[in-house]
Structures are given as C-alpha cells and as structure tokens.
N, C-alpha and C positions, 0 to 999 in steps of 0.2 A: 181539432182544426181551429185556425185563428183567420181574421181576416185582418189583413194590415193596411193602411188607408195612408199612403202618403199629398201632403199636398208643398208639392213644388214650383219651381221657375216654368216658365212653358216652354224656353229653351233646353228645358235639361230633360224632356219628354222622348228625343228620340234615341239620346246615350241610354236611359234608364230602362226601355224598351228594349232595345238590343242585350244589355248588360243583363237583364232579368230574363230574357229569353234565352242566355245560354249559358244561365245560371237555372236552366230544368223548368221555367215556370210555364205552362201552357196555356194561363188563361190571363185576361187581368180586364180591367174596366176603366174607361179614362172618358172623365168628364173636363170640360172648360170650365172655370168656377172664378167667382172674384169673393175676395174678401181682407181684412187687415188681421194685422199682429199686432204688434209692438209699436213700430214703425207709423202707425197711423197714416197711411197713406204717403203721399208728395204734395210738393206743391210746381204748380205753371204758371206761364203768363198766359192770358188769351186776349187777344187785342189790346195791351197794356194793361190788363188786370188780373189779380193774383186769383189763380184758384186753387182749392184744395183737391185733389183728389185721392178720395180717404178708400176706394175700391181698386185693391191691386187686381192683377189679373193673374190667377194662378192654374194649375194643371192635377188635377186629383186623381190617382191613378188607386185604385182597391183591387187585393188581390187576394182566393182563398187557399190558402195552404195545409199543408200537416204540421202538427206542433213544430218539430222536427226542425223543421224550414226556416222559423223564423228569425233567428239570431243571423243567419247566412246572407236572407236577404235582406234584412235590416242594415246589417254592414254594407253589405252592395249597394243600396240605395245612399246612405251616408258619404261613401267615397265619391261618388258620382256627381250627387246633388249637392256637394258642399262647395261652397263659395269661399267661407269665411267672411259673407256681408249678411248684413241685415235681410232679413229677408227670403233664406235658403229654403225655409219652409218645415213644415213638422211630419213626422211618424206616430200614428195610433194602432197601436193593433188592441184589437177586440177578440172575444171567444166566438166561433160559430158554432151553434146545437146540434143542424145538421143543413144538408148537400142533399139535394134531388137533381141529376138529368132526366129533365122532362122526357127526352127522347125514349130512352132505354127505361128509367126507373130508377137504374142506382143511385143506392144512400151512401153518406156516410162518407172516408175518403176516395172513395170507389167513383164519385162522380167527381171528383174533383180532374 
C-alpha cells in the first residue's frame, strides 16, 4: 500500500474529487493548509504599503491505495491539477505498513 499526499490550488479541490472518485478511489482526506515553494509567496498593497505574503493557501488532499493504483492516480492528479504556473503544487507518495478499519478489524488492503 502507498499513501499519496498531493498538495494543490484549492480551486482544483473539487475537479480532483470527482476525477479521483471515478477513477475507484473510495476514501481520501483533505486538509486546508498554507505553505510556499519556490515562489516565496506574493507581494500586495495594504493601505499603500507593500506586504509580503510568503503563506500561499493550499489544499492537501492524502489518499491510501494498493501499490497498483498508484502511477493511475498520479496521472489523474497531474492532468487535473496542472496549470502550467508557478504554483501547481507537489505529489509525495510514501509506503504504508498497514490499514486498520476500526469498525470491523480488517488489515491490510482489506480495509482500504
């Protein structure tokens, strides 16, 4: 199992939702999150004076799969969430050990 942790635009939250839900995924987890990349933030005026603001606001969406899975939705997420700007946001996928459904018990991809 892998867990793939993308962090995107928070407009592109409800294409990536629908596209991942009918690309078989049944579960996924979406936090509100701020952070930079590259880009270092922007810059504004406020009251005629320049601010920086270096906390974009981004959409983090972690999802657990079967090995299997993951090159499929990886693509899926890239088509979707690609801009072609600064900013589009990144893909991590990580290994997971193991999967409990508290409810029932099952391990493994069984609770997935």
């Amino acid at each position: 199992m892998k867990q793939i942790t993308a962090i995107v635009r928070p407009e592109m939250l409800e294409p990536l939702k629908d596209a991942l839900t009918s690309a078989g995924v049944h579960g996924m987890a979406v936090s509100e999150v701020q952070g930079f990349g590259n880009q270092r933030g922007w810059k504004e005026f406020y009251r005629g004076t320049e601010v920086l603001l270096n906390m974009v606001p981004k959409v983090k969406m972690c999802l657990v799969v079967a090995d299997g899975e993951v090159e499929e939705l990886i693509d899926i997420i890239c088509a979707i969430a690609k801009t072609g700007e600064v900013g589009d946001g990144k893909i991590f996928v990580t290994p997971v050990e193991e999967a409990v459904r508290i409810r029932t018990g099952e391990r493994g991809e069984d609770a997935l």
